[in-house]
N, CA, C and O of each residue as an XYZ file, in Angstrom:
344
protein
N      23.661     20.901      1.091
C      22.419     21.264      1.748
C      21.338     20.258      1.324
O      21.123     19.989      0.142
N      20.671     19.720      2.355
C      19.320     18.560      2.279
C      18.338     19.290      1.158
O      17.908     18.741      0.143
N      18.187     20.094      1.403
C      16.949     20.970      0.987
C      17.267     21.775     -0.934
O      16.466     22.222     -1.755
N      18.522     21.646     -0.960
C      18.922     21.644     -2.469
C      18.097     20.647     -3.519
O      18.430     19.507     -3.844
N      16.976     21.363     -3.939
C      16.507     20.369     -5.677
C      17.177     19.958     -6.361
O      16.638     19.164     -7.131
N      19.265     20.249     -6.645
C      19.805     19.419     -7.690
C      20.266     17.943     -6.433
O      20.602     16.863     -6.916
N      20.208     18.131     -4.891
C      20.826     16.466     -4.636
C      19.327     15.843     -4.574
O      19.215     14.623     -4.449
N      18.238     16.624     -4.655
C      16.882     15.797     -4.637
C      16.975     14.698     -6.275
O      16.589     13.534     -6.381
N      17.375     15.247     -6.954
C      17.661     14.913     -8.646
C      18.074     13.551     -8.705
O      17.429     12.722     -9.349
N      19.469     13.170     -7.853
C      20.115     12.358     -7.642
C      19.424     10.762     -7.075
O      19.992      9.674     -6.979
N      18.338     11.054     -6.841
C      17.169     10.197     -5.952
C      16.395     10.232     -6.897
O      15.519      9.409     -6.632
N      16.203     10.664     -7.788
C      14.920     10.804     -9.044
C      15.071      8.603     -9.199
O      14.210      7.751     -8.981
N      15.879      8.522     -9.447
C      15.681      6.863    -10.372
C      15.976      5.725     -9.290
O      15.863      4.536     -9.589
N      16.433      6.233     -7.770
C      16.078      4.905     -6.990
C      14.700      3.961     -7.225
O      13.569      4.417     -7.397
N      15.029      2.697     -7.195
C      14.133      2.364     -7.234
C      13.082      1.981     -5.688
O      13.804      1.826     -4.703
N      11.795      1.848     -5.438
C      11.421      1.709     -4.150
C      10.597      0.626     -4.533
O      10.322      0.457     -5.721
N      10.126     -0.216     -3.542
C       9.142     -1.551     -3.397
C       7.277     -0.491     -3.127
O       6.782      0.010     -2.117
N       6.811     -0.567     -4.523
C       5.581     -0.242     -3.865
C       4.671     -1.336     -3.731
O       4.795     -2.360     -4.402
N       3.685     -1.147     -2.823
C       2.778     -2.348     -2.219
C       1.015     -1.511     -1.866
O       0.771     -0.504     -1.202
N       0.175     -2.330     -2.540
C      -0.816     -2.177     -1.948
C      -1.770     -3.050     -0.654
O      -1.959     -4.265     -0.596
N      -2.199     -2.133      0.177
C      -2.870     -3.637      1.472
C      -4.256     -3.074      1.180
O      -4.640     -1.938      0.899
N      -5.063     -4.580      1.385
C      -6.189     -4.043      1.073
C      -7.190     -4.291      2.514
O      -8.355     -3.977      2.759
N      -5.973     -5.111      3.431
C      -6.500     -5.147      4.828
C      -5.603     -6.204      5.413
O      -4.431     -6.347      5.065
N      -6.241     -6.973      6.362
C      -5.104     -7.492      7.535
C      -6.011     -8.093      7.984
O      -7.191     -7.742      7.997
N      -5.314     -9.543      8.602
C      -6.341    -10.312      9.655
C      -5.224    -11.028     10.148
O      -4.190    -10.834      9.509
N      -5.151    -11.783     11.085
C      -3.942    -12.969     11.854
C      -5.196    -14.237     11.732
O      -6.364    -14.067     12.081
N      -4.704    -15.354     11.226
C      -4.982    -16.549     11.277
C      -3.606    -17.618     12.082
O      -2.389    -17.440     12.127
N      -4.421    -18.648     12.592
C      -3.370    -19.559     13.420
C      -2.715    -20.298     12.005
O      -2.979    -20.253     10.803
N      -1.730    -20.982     12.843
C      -0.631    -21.920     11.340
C      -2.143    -23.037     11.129
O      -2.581    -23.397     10.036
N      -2.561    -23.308     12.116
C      -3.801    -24.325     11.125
C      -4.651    -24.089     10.600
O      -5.177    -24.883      9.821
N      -5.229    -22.554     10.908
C      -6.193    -22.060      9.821
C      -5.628    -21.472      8.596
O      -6.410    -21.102      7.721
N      -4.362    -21.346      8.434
C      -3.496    -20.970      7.387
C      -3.484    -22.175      6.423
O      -3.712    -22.092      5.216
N      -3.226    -23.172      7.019
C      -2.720    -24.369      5.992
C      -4.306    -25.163      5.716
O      -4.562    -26.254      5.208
N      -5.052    -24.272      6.197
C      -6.818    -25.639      5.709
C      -7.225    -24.438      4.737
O      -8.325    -24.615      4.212
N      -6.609    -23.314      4.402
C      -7.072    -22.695      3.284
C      -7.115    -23.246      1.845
O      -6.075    -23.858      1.602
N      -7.798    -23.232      1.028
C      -7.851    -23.699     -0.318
C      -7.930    -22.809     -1.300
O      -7.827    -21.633     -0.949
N      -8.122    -23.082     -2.715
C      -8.627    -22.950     -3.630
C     -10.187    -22.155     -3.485
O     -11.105    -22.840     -3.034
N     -10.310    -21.520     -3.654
C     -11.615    -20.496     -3.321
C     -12.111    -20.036     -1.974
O     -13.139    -19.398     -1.749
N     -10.962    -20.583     -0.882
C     -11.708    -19.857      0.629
C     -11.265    -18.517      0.284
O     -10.538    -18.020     -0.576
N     -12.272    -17.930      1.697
C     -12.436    -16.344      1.605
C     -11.478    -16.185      2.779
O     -11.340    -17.140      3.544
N     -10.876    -15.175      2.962
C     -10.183    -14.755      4.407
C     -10.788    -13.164      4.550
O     -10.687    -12.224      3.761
N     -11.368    -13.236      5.704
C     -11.718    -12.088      6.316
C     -11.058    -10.856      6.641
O     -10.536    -10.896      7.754
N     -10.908     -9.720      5.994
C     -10.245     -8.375      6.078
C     -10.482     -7.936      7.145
O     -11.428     -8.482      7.713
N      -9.604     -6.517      8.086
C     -10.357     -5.890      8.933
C     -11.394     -4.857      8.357
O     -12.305     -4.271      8.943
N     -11.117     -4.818      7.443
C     -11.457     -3.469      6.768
C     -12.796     -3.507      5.776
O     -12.672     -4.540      5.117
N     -14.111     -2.777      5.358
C     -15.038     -2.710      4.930
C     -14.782     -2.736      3.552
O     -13.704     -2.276      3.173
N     -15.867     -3.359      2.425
C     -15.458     -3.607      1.168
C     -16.112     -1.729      0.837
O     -17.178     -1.229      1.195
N     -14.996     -1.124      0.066
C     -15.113      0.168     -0.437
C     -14.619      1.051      0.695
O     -15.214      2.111      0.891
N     -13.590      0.716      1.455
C     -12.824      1.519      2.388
C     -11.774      1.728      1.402
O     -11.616      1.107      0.351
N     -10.894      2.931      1.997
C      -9.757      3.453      1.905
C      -8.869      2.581      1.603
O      -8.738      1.903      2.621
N      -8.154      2.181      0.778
C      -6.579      0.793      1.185
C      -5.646      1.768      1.047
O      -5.938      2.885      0.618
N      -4.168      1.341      1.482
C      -3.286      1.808      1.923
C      -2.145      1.552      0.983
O      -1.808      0.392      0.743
N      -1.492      2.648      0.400
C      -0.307      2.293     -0.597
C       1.097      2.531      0.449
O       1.302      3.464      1.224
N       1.711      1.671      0.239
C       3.078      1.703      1.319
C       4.392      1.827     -0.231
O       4.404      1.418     -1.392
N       5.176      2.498      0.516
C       6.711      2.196      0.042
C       7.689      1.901      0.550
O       8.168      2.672      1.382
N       8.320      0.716      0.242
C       9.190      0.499      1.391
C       8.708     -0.258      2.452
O       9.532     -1.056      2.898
N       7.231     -0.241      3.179
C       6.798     -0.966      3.794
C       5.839      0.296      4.928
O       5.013      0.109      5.821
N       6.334      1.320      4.453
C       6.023      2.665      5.025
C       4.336      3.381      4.151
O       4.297      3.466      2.924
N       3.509      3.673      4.747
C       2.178      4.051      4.542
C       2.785      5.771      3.813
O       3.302      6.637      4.520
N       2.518      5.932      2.099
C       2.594      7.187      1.943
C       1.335      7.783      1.576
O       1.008      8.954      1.769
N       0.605      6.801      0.987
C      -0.940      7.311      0.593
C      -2.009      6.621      0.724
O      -1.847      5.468      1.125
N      -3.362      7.069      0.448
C      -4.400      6.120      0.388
C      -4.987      6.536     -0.832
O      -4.824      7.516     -1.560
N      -5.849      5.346     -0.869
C      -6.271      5.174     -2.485
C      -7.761      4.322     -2.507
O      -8.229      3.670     -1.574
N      -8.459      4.570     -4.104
C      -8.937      3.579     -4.113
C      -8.553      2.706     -5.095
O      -7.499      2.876     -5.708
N      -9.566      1.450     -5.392
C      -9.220      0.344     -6.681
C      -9.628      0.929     -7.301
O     -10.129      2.002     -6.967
N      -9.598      0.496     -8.463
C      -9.965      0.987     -9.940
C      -9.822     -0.306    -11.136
O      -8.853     -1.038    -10.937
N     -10.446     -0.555    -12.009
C     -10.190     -1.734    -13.377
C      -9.528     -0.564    -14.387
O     -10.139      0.360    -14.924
N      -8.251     -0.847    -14.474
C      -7.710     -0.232    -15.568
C      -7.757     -1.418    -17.023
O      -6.918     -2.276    -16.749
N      -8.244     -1.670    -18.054
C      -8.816     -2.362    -19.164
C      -8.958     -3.788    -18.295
O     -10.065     -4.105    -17.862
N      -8.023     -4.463    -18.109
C      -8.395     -6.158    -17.693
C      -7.264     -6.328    -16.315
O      -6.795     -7.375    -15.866
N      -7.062     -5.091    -15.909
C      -6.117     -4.928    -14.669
C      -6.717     -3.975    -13.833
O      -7.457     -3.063    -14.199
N      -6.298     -4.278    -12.498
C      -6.415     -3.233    -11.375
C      -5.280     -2.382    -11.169
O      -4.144     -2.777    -11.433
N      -5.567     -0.990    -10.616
C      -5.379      0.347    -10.663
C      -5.329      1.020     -9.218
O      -6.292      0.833     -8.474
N      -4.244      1.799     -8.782
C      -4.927      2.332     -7.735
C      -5.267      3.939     -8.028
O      -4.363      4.541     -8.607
N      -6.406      4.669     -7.713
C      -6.558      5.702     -8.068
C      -6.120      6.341     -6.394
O      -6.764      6.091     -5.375
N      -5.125      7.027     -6.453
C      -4.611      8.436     -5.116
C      -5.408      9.419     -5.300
O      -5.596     10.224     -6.212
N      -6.111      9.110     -3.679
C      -6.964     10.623     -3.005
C      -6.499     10.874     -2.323
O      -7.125     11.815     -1.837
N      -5.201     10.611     -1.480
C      -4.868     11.000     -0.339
C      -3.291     10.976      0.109
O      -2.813     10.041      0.751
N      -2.689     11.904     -0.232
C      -0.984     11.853      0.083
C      -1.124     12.268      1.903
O      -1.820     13.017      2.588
N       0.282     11.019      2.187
C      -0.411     11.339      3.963
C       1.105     11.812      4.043
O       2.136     11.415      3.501
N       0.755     13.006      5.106
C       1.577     14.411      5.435
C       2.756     13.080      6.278
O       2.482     12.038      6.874
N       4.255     13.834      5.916
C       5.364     12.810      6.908
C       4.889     13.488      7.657
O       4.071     14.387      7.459
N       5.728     12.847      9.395
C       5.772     13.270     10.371
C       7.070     14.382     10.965
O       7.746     13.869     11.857
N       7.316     15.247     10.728
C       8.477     16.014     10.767
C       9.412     15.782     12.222
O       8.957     15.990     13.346
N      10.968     15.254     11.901
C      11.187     15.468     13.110
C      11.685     16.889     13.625
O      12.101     17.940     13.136
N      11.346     16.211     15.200
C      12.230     17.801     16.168
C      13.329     17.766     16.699
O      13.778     18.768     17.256
């Protein structure tokens, strides 16, 4: 049975790819390659918006940044509901 907590157990130590986005833009291959050493690239997204934690490549939460001592952090406000199938 799917819904059994001891085969959920069995999945406890997969490992998954987590990823944070902190936004998105498309640049052409020549505005890609005249980037340097200190250019800025333009986000879609507002500085102090929501970013998006994916697993797998799949959106499970949102979050914000955070400075954890001399590193960044994501702090989770927001577990996003799956989509159930029918």
């Amino acid at each position: 049975m799917i819904g059994d907590g001891r085969n959920l157990d069995l999945l406890m130590n997969v490992s998954l790819g987590v990823s944070v986005e902190l936004g998105r833009c498309t640049l052409s291959l020549g505005e890609l390659l005249k980037l340097g050493a200190g250019a800025i690239v333009e986000l879609d997204r507002r500085a102090g918006a929501p970013i998006d934690v994916l697993a797998n490549g799949r959106p499970i939460a949102r979050g914000e940044i955070v400075a954890v001592d001399d590193r960044f952090g994501v702090r989770i406000t927001e577990i996003i509901a799956r989509k159930t199938a029918r």
